[in-house]
C-alpha positions as CSV (number, residue, x, y, z in Angstrom):
1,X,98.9,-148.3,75.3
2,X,99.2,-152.4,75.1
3,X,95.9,-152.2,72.7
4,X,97.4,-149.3,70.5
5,X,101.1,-151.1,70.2
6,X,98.5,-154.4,69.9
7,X,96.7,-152.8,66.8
8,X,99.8,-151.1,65.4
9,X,101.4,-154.6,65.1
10,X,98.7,-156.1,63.2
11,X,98.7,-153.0,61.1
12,X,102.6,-153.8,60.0
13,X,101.9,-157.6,59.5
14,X,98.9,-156.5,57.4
15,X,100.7,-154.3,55.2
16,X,103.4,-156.6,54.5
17,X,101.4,-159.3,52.9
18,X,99.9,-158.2,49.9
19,X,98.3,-161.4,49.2
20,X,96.5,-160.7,52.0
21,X,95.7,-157.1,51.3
22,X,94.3,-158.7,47.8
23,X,92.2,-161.6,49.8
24,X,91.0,-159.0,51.9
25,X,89.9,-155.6,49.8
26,X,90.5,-156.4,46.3
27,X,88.4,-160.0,45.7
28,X,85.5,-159.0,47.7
29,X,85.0,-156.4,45.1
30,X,85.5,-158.6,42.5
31,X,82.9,-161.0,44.2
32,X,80.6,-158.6,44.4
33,X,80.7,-157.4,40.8
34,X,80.8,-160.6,39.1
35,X,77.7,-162.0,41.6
36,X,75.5,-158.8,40.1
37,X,76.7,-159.6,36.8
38,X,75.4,-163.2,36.9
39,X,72.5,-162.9,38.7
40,X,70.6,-160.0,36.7
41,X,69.0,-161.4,34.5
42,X,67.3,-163.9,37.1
43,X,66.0,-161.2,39.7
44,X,64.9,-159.3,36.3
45,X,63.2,-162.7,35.6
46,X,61.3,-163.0,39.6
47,X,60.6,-159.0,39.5
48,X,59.2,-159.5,35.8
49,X,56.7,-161.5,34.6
50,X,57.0,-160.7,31.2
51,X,55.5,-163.0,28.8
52,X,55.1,-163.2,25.2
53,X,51.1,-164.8,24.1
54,X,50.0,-165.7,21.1
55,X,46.5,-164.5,20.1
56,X,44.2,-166.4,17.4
57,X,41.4,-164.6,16.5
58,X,39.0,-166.2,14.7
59,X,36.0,-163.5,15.7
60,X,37.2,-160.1,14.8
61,X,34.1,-158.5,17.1
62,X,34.1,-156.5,19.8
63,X,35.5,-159.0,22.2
64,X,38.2,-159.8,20.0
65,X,39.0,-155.5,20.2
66,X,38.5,-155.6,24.1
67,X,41.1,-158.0,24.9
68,X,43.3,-157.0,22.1
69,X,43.3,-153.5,24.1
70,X,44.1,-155.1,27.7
71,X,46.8,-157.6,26.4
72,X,48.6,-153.8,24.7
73,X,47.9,-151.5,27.6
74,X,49.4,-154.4,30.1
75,X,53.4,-153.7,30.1
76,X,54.2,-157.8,31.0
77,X,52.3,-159.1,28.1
78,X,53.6,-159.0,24.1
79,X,51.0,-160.1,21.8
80,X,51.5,-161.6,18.8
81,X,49.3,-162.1,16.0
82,X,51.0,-163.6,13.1
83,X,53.6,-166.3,12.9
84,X,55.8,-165.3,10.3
85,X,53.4,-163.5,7.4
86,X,50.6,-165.2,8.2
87,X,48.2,-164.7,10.8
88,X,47.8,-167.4,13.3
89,X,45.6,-170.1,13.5
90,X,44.3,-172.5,16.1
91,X,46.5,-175.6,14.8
92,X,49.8,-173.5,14.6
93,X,49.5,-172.0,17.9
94,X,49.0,-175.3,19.4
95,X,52.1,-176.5,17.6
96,X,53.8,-173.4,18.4
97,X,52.8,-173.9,22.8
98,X,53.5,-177.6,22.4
99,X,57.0,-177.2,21.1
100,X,58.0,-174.7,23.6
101,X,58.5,-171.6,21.2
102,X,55.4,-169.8,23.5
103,X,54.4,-170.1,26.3
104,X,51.0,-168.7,25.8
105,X,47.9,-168.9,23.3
106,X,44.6,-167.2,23.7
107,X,42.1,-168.6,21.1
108,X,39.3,-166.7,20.2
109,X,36.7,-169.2,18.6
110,X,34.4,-167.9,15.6
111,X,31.2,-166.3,16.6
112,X,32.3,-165.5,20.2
113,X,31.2,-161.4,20.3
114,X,27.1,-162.6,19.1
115,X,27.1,-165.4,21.4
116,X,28.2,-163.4,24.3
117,X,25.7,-161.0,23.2
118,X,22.8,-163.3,22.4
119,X,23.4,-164.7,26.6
120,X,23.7,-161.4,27.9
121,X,20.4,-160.4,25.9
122,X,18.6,-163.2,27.4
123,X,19.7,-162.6,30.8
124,X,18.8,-159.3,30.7
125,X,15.1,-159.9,29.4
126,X,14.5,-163.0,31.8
127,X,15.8,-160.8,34.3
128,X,13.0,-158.1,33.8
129,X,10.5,-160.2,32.8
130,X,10.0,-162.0,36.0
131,X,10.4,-158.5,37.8
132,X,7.3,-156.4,35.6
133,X,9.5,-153.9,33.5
134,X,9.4,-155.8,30.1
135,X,6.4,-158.1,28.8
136,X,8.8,-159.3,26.4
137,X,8.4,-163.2,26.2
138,X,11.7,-165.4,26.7
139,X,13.3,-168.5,26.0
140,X,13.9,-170.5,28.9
141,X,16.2,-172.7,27.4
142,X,19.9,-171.1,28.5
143,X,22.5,-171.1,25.3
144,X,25.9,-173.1,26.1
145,X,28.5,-170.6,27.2
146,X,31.0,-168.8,25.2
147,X,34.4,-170.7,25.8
148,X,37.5,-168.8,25.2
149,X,40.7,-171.0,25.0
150,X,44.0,-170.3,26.8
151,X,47.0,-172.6,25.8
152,X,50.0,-173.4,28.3
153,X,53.3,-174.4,27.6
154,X,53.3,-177.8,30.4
155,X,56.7,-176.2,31.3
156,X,55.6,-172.4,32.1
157,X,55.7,-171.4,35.9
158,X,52.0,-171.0,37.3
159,X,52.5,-167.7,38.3
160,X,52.9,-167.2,34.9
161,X,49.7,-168.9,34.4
162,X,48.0,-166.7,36.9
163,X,48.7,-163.6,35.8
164,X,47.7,-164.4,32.4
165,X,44.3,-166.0,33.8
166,X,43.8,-162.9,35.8
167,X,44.0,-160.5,32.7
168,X,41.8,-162.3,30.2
169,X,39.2,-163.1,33.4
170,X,38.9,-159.3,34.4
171,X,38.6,-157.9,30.8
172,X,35.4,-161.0,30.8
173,X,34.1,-158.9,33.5
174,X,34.2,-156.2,32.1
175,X,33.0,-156.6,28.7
176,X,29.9,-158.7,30.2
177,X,29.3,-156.1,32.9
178,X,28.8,-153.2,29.5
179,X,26.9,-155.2,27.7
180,X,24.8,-156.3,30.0
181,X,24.1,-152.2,31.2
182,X,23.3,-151.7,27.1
183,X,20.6,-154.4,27.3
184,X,19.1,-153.2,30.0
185,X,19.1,-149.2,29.0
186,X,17.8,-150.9,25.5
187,X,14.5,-152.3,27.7
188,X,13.9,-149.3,30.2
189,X,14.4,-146.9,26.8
190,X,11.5,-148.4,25.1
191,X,9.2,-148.9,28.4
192,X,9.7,-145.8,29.6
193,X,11.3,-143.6,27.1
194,X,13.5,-142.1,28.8
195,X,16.8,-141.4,27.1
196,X,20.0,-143.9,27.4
197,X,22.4,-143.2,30.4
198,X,25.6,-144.2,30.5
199,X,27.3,-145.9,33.1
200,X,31.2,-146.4,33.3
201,X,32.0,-149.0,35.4
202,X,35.7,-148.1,35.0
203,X,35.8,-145.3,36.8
204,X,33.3,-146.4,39.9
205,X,36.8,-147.8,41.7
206,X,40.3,-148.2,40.4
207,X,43.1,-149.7,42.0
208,X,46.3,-148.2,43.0
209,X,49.2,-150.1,43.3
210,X,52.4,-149.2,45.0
211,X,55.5,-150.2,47.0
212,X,54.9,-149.7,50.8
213,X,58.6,-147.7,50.7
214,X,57.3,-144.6,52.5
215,X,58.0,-141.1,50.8
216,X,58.8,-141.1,47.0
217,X,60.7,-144.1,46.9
218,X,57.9,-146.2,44.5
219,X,59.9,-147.9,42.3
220,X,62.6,-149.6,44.7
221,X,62.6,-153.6,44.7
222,X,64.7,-156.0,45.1
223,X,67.1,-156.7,42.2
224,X,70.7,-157.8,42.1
225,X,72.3,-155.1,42.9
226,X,70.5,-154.3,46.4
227,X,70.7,-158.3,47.1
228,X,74.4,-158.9,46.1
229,X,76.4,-155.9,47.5
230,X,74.8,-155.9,51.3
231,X,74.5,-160.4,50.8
232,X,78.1,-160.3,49.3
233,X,79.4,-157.9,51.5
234,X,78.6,-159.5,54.4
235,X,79.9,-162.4,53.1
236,X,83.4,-160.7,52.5
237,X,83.7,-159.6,55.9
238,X,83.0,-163.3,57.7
239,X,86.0,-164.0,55.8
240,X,88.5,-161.9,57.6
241,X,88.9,-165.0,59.8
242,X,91.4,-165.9,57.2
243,X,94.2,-163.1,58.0
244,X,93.1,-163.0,61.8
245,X,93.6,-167.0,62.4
246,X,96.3,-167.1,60.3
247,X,98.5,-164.3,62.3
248,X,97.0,-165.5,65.4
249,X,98.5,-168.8,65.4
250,X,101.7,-168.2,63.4
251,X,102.2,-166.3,67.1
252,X,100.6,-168.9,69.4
253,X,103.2,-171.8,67.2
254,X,106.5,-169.2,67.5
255,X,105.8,-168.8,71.0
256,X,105.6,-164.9,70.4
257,X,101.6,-164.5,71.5
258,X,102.9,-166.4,75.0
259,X,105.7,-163.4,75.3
260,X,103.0,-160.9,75.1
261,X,100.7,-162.8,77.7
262,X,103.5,-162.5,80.4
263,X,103.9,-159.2,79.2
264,X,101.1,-157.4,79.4
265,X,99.5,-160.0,82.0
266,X,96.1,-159.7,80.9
267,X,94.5,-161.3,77.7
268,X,92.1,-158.3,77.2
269,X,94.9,-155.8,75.4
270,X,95.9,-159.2,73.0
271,X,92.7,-159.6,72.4
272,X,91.4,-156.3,72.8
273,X,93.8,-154.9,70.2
274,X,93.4,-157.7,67.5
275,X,89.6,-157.6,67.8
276,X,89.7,-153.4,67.3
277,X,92.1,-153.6,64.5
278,X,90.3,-156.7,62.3
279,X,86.9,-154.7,63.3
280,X,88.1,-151.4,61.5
281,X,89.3,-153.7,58.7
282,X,85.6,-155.0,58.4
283,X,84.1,-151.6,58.2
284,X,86.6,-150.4,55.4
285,X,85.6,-153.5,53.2
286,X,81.9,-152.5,53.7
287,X,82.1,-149.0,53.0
288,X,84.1,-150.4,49.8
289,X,81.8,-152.5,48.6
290,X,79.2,-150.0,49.3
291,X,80.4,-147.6,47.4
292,X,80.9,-149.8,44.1
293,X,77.3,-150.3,44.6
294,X,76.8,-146.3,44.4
295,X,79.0,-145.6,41.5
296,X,80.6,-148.4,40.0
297,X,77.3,-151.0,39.2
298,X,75.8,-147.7,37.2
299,X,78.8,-147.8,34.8
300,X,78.5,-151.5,33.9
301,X,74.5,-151.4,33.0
302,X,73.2,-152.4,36.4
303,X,70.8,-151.1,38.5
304,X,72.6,-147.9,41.4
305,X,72.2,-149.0,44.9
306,X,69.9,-147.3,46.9
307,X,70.9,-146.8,50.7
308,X,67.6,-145.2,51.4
309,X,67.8,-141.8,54.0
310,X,68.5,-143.5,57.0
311,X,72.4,-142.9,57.2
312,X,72.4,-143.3,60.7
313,X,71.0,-147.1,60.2
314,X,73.1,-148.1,58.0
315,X,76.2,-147.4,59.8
316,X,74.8,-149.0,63.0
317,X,74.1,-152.0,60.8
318,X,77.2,-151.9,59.1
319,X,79.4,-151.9,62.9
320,X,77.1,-154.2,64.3
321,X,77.9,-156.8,61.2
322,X,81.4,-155.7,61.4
323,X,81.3,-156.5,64.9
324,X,79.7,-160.0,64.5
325,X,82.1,-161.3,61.9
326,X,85.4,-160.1,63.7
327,X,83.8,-161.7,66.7
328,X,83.1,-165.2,64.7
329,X,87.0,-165.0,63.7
330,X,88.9,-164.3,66.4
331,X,87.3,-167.3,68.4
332,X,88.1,-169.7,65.2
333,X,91.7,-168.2,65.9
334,X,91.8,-169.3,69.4
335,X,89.9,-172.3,69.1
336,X,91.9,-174.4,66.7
337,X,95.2,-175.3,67.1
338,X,96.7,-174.8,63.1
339,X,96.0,-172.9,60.4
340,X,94.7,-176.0,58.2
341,X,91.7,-176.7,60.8
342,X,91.1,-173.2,61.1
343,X,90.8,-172.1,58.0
344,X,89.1,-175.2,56.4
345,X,86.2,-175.0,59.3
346,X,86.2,-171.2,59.2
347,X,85.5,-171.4,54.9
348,X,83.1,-174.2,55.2
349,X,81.1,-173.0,58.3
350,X,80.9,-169.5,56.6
351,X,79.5,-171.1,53.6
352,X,77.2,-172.6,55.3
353,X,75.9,-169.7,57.5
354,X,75.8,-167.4,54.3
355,X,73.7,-170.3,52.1
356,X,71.2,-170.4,55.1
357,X,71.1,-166.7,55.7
358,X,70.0,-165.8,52.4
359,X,72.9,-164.9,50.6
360,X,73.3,-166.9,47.9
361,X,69.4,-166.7,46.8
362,X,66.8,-164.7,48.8
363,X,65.3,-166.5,51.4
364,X,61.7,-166.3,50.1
365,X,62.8,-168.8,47.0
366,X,63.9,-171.1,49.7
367,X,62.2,-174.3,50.5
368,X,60.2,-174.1,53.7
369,X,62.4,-176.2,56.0
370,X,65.3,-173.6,54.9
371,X,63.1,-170.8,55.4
372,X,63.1,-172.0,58.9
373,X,67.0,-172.7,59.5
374,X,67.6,-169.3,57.8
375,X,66.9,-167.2,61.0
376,X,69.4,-168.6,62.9
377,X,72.4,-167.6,60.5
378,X,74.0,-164.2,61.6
379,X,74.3,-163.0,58.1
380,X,70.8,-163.2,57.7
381,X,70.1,-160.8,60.6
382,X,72.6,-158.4,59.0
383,X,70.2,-159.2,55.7
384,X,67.4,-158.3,56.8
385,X,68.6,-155.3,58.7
386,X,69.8,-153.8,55.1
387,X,67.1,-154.9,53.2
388,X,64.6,-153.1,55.9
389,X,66.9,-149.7,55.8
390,X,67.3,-150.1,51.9
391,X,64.3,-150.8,50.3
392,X,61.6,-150.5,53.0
393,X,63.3,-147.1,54.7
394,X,62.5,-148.0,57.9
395,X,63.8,-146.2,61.3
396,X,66.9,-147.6,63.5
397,X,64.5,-148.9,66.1
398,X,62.8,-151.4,63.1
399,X,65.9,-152.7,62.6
400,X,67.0,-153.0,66.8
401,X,66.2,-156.9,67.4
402,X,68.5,-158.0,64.5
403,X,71.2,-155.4,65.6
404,X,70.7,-156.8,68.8
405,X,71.5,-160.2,67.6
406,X,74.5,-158.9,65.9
407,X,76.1,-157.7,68.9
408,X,74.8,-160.0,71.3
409,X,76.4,-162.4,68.8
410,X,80.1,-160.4,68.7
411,X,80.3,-160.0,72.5
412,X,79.2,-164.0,73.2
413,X,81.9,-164.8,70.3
414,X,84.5,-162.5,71.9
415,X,83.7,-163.5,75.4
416,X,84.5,-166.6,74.7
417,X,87.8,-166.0,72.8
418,X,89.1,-164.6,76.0
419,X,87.7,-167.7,77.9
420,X,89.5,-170.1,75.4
421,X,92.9,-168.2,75.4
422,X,93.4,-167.5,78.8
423,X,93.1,-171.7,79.5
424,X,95.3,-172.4,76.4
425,X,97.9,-169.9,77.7
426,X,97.5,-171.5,81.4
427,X,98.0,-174.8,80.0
């Protein structure tokens, strides 16, 4: 009965002070919303390497066609071919990658497609030569190499770099691989006379690539909206230290919270009660913020959040950070003596925790000696609980050591409240 008339009486001081109702429901969600807003475009920007490459082509052959094709089948590359009416040259695309306005230029120099045939010819006839199939007669004397150029902006990212590397090296590969198979079905033809067979190197192994999500969930990464509502969220609940000092003390300094130690003549129902009212609070804000992640991001052009199907998870997650943070406020409450220190340690220390857990920006963007700190943050455990339930669908027991910490944290936290008050109410 003390813990319900406990929880009751927090219930009237909350509803009286709208401010506080604001600080504590409405803001969050505007927090939220805004933060998804900002950020976007970047997590578009780290999910999407989409880059725009200028191609000179001073060739027109069949190399020129090949990586035409893989530049236009790839969906992160648009190529462009004329600057303005005029097709491109070498000299304007340098200009044009100097100066910033691309970040890319492949140059394709005259007479690429025969020399790239003449080596491959030459190969293949040395190559059967010294083995018996061909008496063809050779040139030992190897022809310089056919150089295709690839123009960087010096400010591009080099993963940008890489990935356009990657493309133009693989359709090499290919293209040398086919005309290297024609040369030698050219040679065995006329030794042997047998007819030309064709070989598809294409389809001897393809690669399939895929998000390990489980089930048909391909598709789901990491983009604002499932960073920002569980990061922000989180965030919102730490912050219910505010109302739960600030009541907490106004009581301790009017002598009432004394009153109700002699009272009940225990500190568990004081406690008890606060810490079950401010925890119910917590979970209300989360399944708020939650659910403007379901139907509210959709309306303003942003990505839905995807919860993923286990429900049972997600609430665990969601009580266990619930738990943490009412924990973490209640013992700034008892701790400090006004509501200046209390409040200005409680802000800055949640700052802190939430910049080093990985709210802010993912921790993978981090430098390495914050990568390190990061684990230590309780909001980063409650991270990387969410972000294992929402995007990698993962069981309840994959997600046990960081709920673990959660509630080992609350319990320590609220422990130690008790601890604290019951000397401060002796003294």
């Amino acid at each position: 009965m003390k813990v319900i008339a406990t929880i009751r009486k927090e219930f009237l001081l909350l509803t009286r002070d709208p401010g506080g109702m604001a600080v504590i429901f409405l803001m969050p969600l505007a927090l939220v919303i805004v933060m998804c807003l900002i950020q976007d475009n970047t997590f578009r920007g780290w999910q999407e390497t989409r880059m725009e490459v200028l191609l000179v082509d001073e060739d027109h052959g069949a190399l020129s066609a090949s990586l035409e094709r893989t530049f236009q089948n790839s969906p992160n590359i648009r190529l462009i071919r004329k600057s303005g009416s005029e097709p491109l040259t070498a000299e304007a695309a340098y200009r044009l990658v100097r100066s910033g306005t691309y970040g890319t230029a492949v140059i394709i120099p005259k007479g690429a497609d025969a020399g790239l045939r003449d080596n491959t010819k030459r190969a293949v006839t040395r190559l059967l030569a010294h083995y018996g199939f061909v008496d063809e007669k050779y040139n030992e004397k190897a022809l310089p190499p056919v150089e295709l150029q690839i123009l960087f902006d010096p400010a591009i990212k080099a993963n940008y770099k890489q990935t356009l590397s990657s493309a133009v090296e693989k359709m090499l590969i290919r293209v040398q691989a086919d005309g290297f198979m024609d040369e030698v079905q050219k040679h065995l033809s006329k030794a042997t006379q047998k007819n030309k067979i064709d070989v598809d190197f294409s389809q001897m192994i393809t690669v399939n690539a895929q998000d390990a999500s489980g089930g048909d969930r391909q598709g789901i990464a990491l983009n604002a909206v499932q960073h920002n509502v569980p990061a922000w969220s989180m965030f919102a609940t730490f912050f219910i230290l505010f109302p739960l000092a600030g009541n907490f003390i106004k009581e301790r300094e009017e002598g009432s919270m004394l009153r109700l130690r002699l009272i009940s003549g225990s500190q568990f129902p004081v406690i008890g009660g606060k810490f079950s009212f401010y925890l119910f609070v917590c979970l209300l804000q989360l399944a708020m913020m939650i659910g403007v992640g379901l139907f509210v991001m959709p309306l303003l052009g942003l990505d839905r959040l995807i919860l993923g199907t286990n429900y049972i998870g997600v609430l665990l997650t969601g009580l266990s950070v619930a738990m943490a943070a009412t924990g973490y406020g209640l013992l700034i409450a008892v701790y400090f003596k006004t509501p200046q220190q209390a409040l200005s340690f409680g802000a800055i220390s949640v700052v802190i925790l939430a910049a080093v857990g990985g709210v802010w920006v993912p921790v993978f963007i981090m430098p390495e000696i914050m990568q390190s700190i990061s684990p230590y943050s309780p909001l980063n455990w409650g991270l990387n609980a969410f972000n294992h339930l929402f995007l990698r669908n993962v069981s309840t027991a994959a997600v046990l050591p960081e709920l673990c910490k959660l509630i080992s944290f609350a319990f320590a936290t609220l422990a130690a409240s008790i601890l604290i008050h019951k000397s401060r109410t002796v003294t």
